[in-house]
VOBA-1610 file (N, C-alpha, C; in pm, whole numbers, padded with zeros to 5 digits, always signed):
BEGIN
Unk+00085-00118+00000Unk+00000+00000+00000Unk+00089+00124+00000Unk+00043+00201-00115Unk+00154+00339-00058Unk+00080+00408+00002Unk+00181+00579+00051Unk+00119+00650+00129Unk+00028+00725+00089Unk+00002+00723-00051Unk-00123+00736-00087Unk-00267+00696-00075Unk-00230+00576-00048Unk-00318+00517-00024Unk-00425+00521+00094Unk-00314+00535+00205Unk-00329+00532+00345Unk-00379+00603+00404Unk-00451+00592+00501Unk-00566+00709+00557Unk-00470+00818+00662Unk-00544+00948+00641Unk-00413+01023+00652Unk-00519+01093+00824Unk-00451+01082+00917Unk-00478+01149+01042Unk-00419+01236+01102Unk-00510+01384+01124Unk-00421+01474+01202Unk-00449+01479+01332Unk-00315+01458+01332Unk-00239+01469+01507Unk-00272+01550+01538Unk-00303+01575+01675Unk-00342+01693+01807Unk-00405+01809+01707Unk-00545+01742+01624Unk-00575+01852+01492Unk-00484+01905+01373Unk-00346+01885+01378Unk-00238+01902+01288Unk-00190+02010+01407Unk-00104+01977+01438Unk-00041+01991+01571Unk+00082+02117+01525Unk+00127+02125+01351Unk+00233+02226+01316Unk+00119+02280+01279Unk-00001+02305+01236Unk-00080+02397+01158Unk-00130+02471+01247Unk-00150+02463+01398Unk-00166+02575+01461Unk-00112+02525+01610Unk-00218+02559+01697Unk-00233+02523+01854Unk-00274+02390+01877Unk-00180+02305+01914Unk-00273+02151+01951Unk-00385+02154+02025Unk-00458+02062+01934Unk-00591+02034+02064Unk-00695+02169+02041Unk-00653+02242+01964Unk-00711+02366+02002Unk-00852+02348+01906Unk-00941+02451+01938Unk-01056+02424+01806Unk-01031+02483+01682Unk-00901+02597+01702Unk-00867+02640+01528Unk-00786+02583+01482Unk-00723+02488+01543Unk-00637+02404+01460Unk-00690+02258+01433Unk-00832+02225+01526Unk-00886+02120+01436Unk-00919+02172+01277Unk-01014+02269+01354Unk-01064+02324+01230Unk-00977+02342+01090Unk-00838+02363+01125Unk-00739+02367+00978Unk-00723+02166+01004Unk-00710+02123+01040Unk-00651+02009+01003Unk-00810+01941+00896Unk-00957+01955+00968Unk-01063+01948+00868Unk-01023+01978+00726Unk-00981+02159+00741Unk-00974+02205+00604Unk-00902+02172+00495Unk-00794+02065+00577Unk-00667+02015+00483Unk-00728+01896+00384Unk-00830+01836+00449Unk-00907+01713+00371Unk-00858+01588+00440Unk-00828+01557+00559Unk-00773+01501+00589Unk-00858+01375+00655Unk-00864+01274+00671Unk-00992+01160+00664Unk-01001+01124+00831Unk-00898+01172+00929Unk-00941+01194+01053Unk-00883+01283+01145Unk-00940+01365+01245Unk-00876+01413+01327Unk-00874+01376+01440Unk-00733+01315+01522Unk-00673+01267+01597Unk-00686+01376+01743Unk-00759+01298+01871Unk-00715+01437+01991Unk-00715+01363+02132Unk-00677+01401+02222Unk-00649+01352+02314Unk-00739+01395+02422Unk-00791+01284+02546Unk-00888+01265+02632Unk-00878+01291+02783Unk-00877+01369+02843Unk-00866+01379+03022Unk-00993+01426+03111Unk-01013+01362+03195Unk-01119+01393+03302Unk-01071+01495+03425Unk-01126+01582+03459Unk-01154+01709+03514Unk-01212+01618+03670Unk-01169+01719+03791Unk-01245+01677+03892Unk-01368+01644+03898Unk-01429+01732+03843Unk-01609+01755+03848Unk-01662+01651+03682Unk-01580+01540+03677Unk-01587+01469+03551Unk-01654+01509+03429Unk-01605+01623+03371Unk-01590+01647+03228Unk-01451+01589+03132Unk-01520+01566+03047Unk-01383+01551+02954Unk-01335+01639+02876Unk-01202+01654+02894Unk-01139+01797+02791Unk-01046+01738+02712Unk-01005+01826+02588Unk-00901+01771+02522Unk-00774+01856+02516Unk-00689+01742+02516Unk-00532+01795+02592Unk-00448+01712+02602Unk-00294+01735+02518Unk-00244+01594+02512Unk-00200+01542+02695Unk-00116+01644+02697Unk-00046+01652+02852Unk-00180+01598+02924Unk-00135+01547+03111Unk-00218+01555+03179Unk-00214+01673+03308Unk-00078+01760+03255Unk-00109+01855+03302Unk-00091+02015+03194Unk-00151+02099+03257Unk-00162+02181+03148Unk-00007+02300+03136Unk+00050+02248+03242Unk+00144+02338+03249Unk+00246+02421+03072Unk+00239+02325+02984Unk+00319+02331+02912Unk+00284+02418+02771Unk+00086+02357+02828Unk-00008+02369+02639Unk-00057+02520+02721Unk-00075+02556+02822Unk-00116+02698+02852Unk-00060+02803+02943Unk-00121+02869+03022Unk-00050+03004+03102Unk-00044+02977+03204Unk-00124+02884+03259Unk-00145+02816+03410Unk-00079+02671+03460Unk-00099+02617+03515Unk-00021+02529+03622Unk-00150+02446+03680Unk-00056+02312+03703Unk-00182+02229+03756Unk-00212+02077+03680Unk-00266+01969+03763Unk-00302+01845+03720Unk-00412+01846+03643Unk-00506+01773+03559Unk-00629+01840+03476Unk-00671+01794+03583Unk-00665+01615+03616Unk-00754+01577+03721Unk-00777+01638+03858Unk-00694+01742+03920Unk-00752+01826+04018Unk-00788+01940+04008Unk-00834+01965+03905Unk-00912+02078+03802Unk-01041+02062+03776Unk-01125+02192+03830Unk-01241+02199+03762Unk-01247+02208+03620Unk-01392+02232+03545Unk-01342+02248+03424Unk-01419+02407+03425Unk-01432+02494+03536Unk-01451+02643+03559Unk-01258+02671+03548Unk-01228+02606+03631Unk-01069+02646+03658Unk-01033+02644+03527Unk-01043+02521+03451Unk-00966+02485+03390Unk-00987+02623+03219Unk-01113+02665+03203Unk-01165+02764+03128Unk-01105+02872+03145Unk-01071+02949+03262Unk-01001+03046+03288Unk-00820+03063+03243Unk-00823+02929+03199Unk-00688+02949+03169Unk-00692+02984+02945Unk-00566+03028+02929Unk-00561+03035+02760Unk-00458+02954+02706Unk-00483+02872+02623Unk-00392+02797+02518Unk-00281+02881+02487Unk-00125+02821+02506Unk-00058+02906+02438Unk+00014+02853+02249Unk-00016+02990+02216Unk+00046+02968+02049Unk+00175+02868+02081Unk+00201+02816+01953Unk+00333+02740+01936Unk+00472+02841+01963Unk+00431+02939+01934Unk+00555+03076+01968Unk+00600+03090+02116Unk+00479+03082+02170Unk+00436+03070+02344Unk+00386+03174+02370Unk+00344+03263+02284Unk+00252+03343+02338Unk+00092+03311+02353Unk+00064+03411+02439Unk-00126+03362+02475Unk-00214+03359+02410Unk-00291+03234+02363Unk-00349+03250+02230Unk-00506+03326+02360Unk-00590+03330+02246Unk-00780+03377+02344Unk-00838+03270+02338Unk-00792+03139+02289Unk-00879+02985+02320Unk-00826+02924+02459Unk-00914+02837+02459Unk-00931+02795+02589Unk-00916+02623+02552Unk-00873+02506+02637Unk-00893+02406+02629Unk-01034+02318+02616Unk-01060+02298+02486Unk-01177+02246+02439Unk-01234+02099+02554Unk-01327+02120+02520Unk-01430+01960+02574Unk-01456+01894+02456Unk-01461+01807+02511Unk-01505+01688+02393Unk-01625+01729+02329Unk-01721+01755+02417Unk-01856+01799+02337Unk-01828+01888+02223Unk-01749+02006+02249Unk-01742+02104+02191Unk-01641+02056+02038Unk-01557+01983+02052Unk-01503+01875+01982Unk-01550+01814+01864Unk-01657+01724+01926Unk-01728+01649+01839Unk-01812+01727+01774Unk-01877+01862+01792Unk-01993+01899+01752Unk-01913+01990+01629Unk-01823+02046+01649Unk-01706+02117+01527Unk-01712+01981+01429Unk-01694+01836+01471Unk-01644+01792+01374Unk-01774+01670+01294Unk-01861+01692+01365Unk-01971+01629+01340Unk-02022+01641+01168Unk-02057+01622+01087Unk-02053+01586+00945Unk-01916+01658+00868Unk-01865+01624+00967Unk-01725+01728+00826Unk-01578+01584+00829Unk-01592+01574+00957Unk-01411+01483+00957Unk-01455+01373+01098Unk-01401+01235+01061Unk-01432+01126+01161Unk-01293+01194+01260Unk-01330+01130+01386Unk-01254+01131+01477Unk-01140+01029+01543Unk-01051+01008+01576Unk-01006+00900+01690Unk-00917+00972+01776Unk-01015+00951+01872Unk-01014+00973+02022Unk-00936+00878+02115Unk-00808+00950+02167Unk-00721+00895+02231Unk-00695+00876+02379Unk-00767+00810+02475Unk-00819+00807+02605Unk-00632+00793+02685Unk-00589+00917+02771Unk-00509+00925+02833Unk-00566+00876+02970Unk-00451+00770+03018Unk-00438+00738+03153Unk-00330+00582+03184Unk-00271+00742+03261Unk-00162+00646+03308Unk-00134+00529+03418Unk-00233+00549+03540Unk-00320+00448+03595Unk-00381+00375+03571Unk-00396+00262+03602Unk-00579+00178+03580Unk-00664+00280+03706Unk-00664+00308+03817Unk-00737+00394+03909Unk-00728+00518+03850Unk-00655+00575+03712Unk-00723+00736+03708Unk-00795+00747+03639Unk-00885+00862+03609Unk-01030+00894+03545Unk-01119+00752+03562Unk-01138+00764+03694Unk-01247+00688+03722Unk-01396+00724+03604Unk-01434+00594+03564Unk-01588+00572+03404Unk-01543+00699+03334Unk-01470+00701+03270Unk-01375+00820+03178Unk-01411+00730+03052Unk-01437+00584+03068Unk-01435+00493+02887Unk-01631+00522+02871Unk-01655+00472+03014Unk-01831+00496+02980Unk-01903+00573+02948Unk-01814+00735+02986Unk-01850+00899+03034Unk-01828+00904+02834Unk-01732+00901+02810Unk-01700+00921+02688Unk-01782+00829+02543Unk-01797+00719+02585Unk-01861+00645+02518Unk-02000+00732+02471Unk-02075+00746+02622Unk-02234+00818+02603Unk-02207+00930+02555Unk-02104+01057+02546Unk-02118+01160+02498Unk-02069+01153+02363Unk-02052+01045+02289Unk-02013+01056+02162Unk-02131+01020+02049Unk-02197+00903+02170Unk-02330+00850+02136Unk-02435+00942+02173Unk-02430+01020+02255Unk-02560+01133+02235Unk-02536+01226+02114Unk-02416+01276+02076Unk-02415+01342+01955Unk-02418+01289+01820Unk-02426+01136+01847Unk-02503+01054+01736Unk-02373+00996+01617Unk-02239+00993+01683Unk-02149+01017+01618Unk-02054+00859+01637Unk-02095+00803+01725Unk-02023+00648+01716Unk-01988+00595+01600Unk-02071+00610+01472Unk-02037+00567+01365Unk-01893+00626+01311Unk-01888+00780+01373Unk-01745+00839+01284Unk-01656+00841+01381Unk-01650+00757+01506Unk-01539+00778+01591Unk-01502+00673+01629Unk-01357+00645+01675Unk-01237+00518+01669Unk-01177+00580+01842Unk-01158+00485+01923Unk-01161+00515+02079Unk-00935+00399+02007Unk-00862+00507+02067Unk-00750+00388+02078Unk-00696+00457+02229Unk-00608+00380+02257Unk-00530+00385+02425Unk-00417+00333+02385Unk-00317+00368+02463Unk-00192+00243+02512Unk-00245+00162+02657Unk-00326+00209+02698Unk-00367+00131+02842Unk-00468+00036+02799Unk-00394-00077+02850Unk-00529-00169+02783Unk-00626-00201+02917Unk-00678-00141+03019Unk-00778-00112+03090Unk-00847-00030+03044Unk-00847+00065+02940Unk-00892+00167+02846Unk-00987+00064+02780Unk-00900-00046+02683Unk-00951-00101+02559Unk-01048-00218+02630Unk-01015-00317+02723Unk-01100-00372+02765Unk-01208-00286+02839Unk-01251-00208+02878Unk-01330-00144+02933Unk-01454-00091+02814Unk-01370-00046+02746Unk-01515+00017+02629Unk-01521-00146+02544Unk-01449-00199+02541Unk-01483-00366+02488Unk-01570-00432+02556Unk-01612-00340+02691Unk-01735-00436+02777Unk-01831-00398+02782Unk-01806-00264+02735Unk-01940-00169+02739Unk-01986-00144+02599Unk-01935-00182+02501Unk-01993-00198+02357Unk-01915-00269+02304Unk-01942-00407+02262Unk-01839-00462+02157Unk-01821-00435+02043Unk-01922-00305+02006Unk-01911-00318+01844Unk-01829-00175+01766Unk-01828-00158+01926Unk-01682-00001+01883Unk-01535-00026+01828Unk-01510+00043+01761Unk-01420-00012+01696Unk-01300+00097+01767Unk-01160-00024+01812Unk-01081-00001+01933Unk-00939+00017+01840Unk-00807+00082+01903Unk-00741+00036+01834Unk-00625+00051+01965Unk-00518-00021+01955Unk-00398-00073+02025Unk-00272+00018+01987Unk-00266+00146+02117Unk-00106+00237+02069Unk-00013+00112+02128Unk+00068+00078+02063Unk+00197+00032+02067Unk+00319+00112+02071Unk+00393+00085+02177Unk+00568+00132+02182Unk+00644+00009+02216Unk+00798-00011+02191Unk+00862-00121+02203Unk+01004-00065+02326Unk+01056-00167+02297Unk+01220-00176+02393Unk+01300-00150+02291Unk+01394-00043+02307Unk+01502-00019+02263Unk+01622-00017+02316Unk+01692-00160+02361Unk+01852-00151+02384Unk+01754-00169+02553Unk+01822-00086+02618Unk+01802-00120+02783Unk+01692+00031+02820Unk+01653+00086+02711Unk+01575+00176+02755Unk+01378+00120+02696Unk+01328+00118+02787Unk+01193+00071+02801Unk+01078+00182+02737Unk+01016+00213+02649Unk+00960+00213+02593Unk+00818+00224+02672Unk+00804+00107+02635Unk+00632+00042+02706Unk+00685-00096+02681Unk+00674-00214+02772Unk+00671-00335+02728Unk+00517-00414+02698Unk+00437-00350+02621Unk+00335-00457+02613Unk+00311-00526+02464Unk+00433-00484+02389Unk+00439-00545+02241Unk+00529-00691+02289Unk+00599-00645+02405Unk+00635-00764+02446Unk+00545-00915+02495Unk+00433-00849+02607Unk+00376-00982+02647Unk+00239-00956+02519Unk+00286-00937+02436Unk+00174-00931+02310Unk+00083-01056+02308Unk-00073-01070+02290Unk-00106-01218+02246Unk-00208-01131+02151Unk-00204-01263+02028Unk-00343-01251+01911Unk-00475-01246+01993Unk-00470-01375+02062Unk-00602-01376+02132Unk-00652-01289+02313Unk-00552-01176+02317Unk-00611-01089+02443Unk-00636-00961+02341Unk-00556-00955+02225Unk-00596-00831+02154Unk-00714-00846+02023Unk-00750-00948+02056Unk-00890-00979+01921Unk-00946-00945+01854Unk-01017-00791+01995Unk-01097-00686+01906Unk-01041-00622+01893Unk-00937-00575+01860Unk-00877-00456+01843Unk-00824-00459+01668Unk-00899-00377+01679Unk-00883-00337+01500Unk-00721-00274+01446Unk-00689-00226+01507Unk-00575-00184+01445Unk-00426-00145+01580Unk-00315-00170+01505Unk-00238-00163+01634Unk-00131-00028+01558Unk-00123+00119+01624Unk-00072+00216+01608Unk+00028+00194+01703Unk+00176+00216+01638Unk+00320+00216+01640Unk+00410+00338+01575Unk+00481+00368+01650Unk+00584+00507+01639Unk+00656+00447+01531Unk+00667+00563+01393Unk+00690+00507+01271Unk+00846+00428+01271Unk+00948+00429+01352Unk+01098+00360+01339Unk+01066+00226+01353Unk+00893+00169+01427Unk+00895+00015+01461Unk+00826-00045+01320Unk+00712+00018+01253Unk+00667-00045+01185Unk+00763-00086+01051Unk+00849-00189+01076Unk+00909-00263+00970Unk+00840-00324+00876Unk+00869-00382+00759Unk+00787-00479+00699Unk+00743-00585+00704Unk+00867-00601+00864Unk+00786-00779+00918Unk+00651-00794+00997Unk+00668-00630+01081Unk+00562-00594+01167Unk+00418-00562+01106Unk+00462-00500+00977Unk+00353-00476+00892Unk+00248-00580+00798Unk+00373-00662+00775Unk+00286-00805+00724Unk+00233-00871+00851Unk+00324-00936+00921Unk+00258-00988+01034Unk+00088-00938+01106Unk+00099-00816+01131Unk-00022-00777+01109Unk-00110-00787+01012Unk-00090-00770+00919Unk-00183-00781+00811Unk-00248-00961+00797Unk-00120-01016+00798Unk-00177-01138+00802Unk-00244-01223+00954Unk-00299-01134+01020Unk-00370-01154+01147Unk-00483-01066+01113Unk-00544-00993+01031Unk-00682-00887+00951Unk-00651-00826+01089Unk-00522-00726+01056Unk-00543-00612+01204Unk-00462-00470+01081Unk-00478-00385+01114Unk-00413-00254+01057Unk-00305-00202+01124Unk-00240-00132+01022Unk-00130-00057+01131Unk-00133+00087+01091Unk-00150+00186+01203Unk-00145+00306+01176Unk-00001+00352+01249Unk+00080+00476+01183Unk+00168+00469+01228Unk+00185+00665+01305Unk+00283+00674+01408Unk+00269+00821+01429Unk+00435+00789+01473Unk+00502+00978+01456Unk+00413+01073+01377Unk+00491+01114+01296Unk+00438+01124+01184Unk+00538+01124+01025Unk+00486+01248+00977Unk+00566+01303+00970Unk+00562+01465+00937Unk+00571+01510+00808Unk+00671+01415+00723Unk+00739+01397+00584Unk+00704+01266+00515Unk+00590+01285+00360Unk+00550+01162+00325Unk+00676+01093+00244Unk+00807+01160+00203Unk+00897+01067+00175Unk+00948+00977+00291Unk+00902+01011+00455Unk+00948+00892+00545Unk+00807+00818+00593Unk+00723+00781+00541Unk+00628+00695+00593Unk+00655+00595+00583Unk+00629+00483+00643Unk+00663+00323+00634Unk+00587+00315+00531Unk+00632+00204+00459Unk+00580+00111+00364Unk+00469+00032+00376Unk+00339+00025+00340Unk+00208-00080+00355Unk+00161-00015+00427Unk+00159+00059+00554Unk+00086+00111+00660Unk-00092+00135+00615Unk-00174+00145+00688Unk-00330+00187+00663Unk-00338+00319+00702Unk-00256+00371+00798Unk-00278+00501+00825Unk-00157+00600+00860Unk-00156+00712+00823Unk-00046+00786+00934Unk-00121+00911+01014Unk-00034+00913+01104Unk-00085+01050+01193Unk+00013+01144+01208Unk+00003+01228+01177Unk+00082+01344+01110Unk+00015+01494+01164Unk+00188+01527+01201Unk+00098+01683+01255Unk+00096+01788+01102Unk+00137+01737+00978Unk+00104+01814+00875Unk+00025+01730+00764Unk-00119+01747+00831Unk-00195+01640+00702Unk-00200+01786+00567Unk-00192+01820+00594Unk-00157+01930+00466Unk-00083+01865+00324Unk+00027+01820+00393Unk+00161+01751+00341Unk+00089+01623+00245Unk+00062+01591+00318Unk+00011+01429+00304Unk-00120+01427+00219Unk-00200+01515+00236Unk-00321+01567+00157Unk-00258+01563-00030Unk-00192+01683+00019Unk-00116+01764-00113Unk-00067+01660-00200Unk+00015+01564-00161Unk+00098+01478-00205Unk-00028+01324-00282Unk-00139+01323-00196Unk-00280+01241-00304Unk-00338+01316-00371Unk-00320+01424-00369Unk-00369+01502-00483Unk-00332+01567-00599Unk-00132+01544-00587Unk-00110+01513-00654Unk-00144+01457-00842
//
């Protein structure tokens, strides 16, 4: 498959095209034509969900602080900062607000952060119903690296379609080891297994394929470095990647 082929996803909304996470830089990653926009999931004290890669905001805005010991009043008062680092006038979006920007225009996959199995306590169920009240399950893809994430919405709907972030071991520095205790049959439903583009080789890529699983890969910035065969990339310039199938 070339990278033409391949379904092209923007990262944190296209993450170089403006403010991650932000709603004007979903909004450009939409405008690029890009077949999904990629964003990240955290629960608020008063359990809302906002989107934000970090789980704390120290870095993406002006303020300081865990999300999870954050209202989402607190958390409003603060402003997104530009990639420059200056103060943008947006604010860290909610999912609602999220989905409803992207509701007949661009599918979603929604990336449930948590680094615990005990944090964001029903954060898979909370999220599940608010994607399904906006009537949008059909255009949205739930993936995790936590697989208490993936079994969890696997119990609460089997027919959502899940997908498996993968990281590996490199040399004596650890990664994530769960490509290690890998099995076909604990990862079943899981539709597709997303890997940081240096792992997806061509053994990794067939191998998958010949198990009917996908591989999406992040984050490839430049379509002369995309892996070979892949189904998807996630890219903070779907611009790039757009440009280059249209070709």
């Amino acid at each position: 498959m070339s990278v033409l082929a391949s379904m092209i996803i923007a990262h944190r909304g296209g993450a170089l095209l403006g403010t991650e996470n932000s709603l004007s830089c979903i909004e450009k990653g939409i405008a690029t034509g890009a077949d999904m926009v990629e964003v990240d999931l955290h629960l608020t004290a008063d359990r809302q969900i906002v989107v934000c890669h970090d789980r704390k905001v120290n870095r993406t805005t002006n303020g300081k602080g865990k999300i999870e010991e954050m209202t989402l009043a607190q958390i409003r008062e603060l402003r997104l900062l530009n990639r420059d680092g200056t103060v943008s006038n947006e604010t860290i979006p909610t999912l609602e607000q999220v989905l409803q920007l992207c509701k007949g225009k661009c599918r979603l996959l929604l990336e449930i952060k948590k680094k615990r199995d005990d944090q964001y306590p029903g954060i898979e169920a909370l999220a599940d119903s608010i994607v399904k009240a906006h009537g949008m399950e059909g255009d949205v893809v739930f993936q995790s690296f936590n697989d208490d994430v993936l079994f969890k919405l696997h119990a609460i709907d089997p027919t959502l379609r899940l997908e498996k972030l993968l990281v590996v071991r490199i040399g004596n520095l650890l990664i994530d080891n769960s490509f290690a205790k890998f099995s076909w049959e604990k990862y079943d439903f899981v539709a597709s297994f997303n890997i940081f583009r240096l792992f997806a080789t061509g053994h990794f890529v067939r191998d998958m394929h010949a198990h009917g699983k996908e591989v999406k890969v992040w984050t490839v910035d430049d379509p002369a470095k995309a892996p070979a065969g892949v189904d998807g990339i996630i890219t903070d310039r779907p611009d790039l990647f757009v440009g280059e199938r249209q070709r």
